[in-house]
N, C-alpha and C positions, 0 to 999 in steps of 0.2 A: 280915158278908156276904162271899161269896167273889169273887175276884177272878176276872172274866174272861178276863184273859189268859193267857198259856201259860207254864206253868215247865217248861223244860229240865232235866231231872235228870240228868245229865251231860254236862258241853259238851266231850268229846274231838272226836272225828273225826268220827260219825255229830250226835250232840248239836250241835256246835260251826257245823259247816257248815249244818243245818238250822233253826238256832236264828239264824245270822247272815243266812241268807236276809229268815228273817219276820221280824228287827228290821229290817231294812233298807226293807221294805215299808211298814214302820207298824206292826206286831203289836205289840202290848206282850209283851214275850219277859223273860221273869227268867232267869238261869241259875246253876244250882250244879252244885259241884264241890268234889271232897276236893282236889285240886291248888291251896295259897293263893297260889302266885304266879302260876296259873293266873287264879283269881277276882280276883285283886288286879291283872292287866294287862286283864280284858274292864273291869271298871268305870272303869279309869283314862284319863282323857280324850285325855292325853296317847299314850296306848298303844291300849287297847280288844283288840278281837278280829278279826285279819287272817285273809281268807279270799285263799289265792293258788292259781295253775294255771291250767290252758289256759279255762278253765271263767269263770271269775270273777276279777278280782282288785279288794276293797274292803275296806275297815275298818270294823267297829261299833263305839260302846260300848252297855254295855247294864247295867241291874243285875246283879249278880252274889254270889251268897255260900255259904259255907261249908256245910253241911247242920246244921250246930247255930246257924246262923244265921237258917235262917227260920222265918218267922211268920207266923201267917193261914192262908188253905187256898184253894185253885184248883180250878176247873171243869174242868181240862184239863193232866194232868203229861204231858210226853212222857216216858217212862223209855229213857237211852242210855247206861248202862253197860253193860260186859262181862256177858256171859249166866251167869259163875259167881259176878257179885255180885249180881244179881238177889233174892233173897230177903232182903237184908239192905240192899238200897236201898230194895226195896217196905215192907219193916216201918219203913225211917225216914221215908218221904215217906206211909205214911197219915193218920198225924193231919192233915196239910198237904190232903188229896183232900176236897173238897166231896162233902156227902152224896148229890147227882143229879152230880157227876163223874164223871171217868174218868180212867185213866191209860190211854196209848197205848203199847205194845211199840215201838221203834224199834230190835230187837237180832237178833242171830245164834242160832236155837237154838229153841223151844218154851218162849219163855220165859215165852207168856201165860199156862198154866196155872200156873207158881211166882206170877206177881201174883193172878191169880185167886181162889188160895189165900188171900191176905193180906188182898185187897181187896174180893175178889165177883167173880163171873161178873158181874155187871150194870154193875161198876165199869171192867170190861177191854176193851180194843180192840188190834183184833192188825195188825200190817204188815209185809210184805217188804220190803226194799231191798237196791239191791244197787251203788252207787254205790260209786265208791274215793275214797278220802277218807284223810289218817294226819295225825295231832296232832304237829306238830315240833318244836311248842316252847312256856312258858306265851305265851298270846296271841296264835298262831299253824298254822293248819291249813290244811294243800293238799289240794285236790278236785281227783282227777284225771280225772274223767268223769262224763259222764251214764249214769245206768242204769235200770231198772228197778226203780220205788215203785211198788207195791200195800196198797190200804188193805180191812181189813174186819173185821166184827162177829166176835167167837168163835164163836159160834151160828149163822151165816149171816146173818142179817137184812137186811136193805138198809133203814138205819133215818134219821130225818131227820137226827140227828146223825152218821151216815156222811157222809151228803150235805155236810154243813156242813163237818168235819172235811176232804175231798175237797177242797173249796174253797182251803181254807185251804193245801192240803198242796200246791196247783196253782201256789205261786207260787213254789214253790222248785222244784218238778219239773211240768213244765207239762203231759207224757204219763204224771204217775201215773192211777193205775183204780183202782176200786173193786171188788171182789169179792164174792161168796157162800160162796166157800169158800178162804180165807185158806191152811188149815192144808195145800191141797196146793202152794203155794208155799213156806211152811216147809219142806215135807218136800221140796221140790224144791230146795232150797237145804241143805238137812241131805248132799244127794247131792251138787252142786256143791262144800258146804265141806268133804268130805273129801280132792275135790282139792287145796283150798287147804292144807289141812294138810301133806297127799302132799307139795306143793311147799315148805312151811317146812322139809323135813329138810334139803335143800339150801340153796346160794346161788344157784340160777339163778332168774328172774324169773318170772312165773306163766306168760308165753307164752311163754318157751325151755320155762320143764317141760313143758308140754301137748305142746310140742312133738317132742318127745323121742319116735320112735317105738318104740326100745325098751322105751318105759313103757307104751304104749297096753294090753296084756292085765293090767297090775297096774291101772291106772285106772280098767279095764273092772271088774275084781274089788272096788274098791273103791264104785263107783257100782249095782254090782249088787245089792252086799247092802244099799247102803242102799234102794236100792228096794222089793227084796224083802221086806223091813220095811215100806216104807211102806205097800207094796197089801197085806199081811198085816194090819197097823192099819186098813185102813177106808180105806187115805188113796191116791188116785191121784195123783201129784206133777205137777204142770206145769213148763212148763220154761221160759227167757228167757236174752234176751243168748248164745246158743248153746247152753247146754246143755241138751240132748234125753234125760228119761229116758226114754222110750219104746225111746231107741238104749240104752238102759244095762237093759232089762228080760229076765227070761231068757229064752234065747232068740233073741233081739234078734241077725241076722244082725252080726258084726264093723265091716262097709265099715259100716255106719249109726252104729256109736260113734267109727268114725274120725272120719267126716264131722262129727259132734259135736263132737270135741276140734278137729278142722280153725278151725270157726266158733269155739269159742271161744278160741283162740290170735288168730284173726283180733280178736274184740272186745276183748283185752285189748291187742294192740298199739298199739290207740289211744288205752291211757291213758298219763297222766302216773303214775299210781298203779304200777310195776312188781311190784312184790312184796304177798305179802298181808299183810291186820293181825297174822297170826299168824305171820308170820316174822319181823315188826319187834316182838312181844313177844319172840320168841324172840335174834335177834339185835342188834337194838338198844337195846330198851329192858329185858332181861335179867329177864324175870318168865315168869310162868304164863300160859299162854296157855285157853281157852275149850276144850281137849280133853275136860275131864271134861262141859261141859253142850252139848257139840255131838255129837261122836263117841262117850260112853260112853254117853247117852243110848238110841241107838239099836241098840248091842250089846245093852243089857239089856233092851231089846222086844225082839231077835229071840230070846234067851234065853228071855224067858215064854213065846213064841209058838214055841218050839224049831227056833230059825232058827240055823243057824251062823254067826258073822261072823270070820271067820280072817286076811280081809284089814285088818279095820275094826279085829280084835283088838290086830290087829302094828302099825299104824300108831298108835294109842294108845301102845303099848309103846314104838315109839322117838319118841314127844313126847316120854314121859317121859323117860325117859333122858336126853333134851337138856334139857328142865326142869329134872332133877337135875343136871346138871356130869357126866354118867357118859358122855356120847357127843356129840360136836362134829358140826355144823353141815357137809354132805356130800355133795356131788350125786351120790354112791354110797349113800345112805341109801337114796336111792326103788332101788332095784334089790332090797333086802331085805324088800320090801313083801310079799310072795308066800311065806306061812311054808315 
């Protein structure tokens, strides 16, 4: 028989913080993680899993284990890895997914159609979030803000397990919603994270970059073409926590994308979260960052669809660069944004 309760399949930052909510609540929460001394501080009683910031400050334990460590199968996997480990976390966690299950998206990217792939369309459930949150240490994760969680079907449906899922999702974010069409949130956030990228080439915080009006026509450049992509796909993006594509569509008079970057400099200032996840892969924790299933994604739809991406092209190019050792960490990086 499968287990009702909820396995967390990654307890980093996004994983960690929403898995620590609903054990706190009463959820029966299991959590895995390739990090053992990660798993080896949430189950330890002694230790467990701190959630600290302006937000929350509490400790869980909670079961916890390795991914060659479980057994049995769940009604209900939340998947919160990184979006370029995605296909090879959904191929570990199927055998684990009950036959009338699901697994739930909690990630950065399009990343339901790679589970979808593995598991079924009927298996998959999609979400936006957009809350800051960063993993500091095993046992240890700071939430620096409230934000915007959107829950909903891949297909649209408004189905009773939406509803039920909604519920559950309410006591960790009490203004999440539910949706119809999930995927112009994704695509609405595929436009937002190439800011966030924009802002990893540097060391200034996500609201000095925004803030930076010398950057505002590379920003513009960069949110344009993800748009232009998006309404080219079928998909109209919406927008949250400040960012307006409408102000990023072409077209779209100047003052209206300022006014956008304005509000979201304003929302970021009031996290404790300064910087994005993908500067603290890049500069603190010294890995790969989510460039290829966020930003290349979208370059090669506008290629099928013979969409230029020159701005989206270059800012890939100097992730790499910095991924590879071949170019340092530079608040002159974003100025070469504009090939």
């Amino acid at each position: 028989m499968a287990s009702d309760g909820i396995l967390i399949w990654g307890a980093g930052a996004i994983g960690g913080t929403v898995g620590a909510f609903l054990r706190r609540a009463g959820q029966d929460v299991t959590f895995v993680d390739v990090v053992p001394d990660h798993v080896a501080a949430i189950r330890d009683p002694a230790r467990g899993l701190r959630i600290s910031g302006p937000v929350e400050e509490f400790t869980v334990t909670a079961p916890a284990l390795l991914p060659e460590e479980v057994r049995g199968t769940w009604d209900r996997i939340f998947l919160c890895v990184k979006a370029h480990h995605t296909a090879e976390a959904a191929r570990a966690l199927a055998p684990h997914l009950s036959e009338n299950g699901y697994v739930l998206s909690l990630q950065n990217g399009l990343c339901e159609r790679v589970i979808a792939g593995v598991v079924g369309p009927a298996r998959t459930m999609g979400a936006f979030v957009n809350f800051g949150a960063d993993w500091m240490e095993p046992g240890h994760v700071m939430m620096g803000n409230r934000a915007a969680v959107v829950l909903g079907e891949i297909d649209g449906r408004m189905t009773p397990r939406l509803a039920a899922l909604h519920e559950v999702m309410r006591i960790f974010e009490p203004d999440a919603i539910t949706t119809p069409d999930v995927h112009a949130y994704l695509w609405g956030k595929l436009g937002y994270g190439a800011l966030l990228f924009a802002q990893a080439l540097g060391m200034k915080g996500i609201a000095e970059a925004l803030a930076r009006p010398e950057l505002d026509t590379r920003f513009r450049r960069l949110g344009e073409e993800a748009v232009t992509v998006a309404l080219a796909e079928g998909v109209t993006p919406l927008g949250f926590n400040g960012f307006d594509p409408d102000a990023l569509r072409p077209g779209a008079p100047m003052e209206a994308t300022r006014k956008s970057l304005a509000a979201m400099v304003e929302f970021n200032r009031g996290s404790a979260k300064t910087h994005s996840g993908i500067w603290r892969d890049l500069a603190v924790r010294k890995r790969r960052t989510e460039v290829d299933a966020q930003v290349v994604p979208v370059i090669e739809a506008g290629a099928a669809r013979g969409i230029a991406c020159p701005g989206l092209s270059r800012l890939a190019d100097l992730i790499h660069e910095i991924e590879d050792g071949r170019r340092p960490l530079s608040d002159d990086n974003l100025l070469e944004l504009i090939p």
